[in-house]
Phi, psi and omega in degrees: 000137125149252256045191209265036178279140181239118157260136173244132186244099185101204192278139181229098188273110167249127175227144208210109135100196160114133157228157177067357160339099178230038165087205165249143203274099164273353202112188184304133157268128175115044174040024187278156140255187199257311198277304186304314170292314180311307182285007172252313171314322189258347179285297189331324184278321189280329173289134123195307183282340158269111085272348146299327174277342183261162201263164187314327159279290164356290189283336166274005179279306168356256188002273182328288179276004167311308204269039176252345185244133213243180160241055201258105179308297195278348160313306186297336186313304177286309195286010187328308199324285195300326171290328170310290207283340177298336188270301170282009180272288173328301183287334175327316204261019193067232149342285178328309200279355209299290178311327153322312188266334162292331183275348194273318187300295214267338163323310208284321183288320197310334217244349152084000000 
């Protein structure tokens, strides 16, 4: 070849000078998105405000799954059991419980 040709086959990073440098940004680690944490931030915010309409086994399975719901796609993926019951738990109390099962409805679409 030539001349001064260069093929670069991927990312190609120059950094000159510079604090704090960490390369390139591929996305979150650890399989989270932004639609999925919102949508784990708000069924979390809403079982926390029915904790008062449930009877005490009720509220302790609650209790039990908040720290299973993650915004880990395939962690929730594995975790059907705790969302089935955080849902018939939601539909138990009814009315109250509605918004639990509409934010458990749109979780369920995010995870496909």
């Amino acid at each position: 070849m030539s001349g001064d040709t260069t093929n670069n086959y991927g990312p190609v990073v120059h950094m000159n000078d510079g604090q704090g440098n960490v390369g390139i940004n591929y996305g979150t680690v650890g399989g989270g998105d932004d639609l999925l944490r919102v949508a784990v931030e708000e069924l979390t915010r809403l079982l926390q405000g029915l904790r008062p309409h449930l009877t005490p086994e009720q509220a302790q399975t609650v209790e039990e799954a908040l720290p299973e719901l993650t915004a880990d796609r395939a962690a929730l993926r594995q975790r059907g059991l705790v969302l089935a019951s955080v849902a018939q738990i939601a539909a138990a109390v009814g009315a109250v419980g509605q918004p639990v099962v509409d934010a458990l409805g749109r979780l369920l679409a995010l995870l496909g």
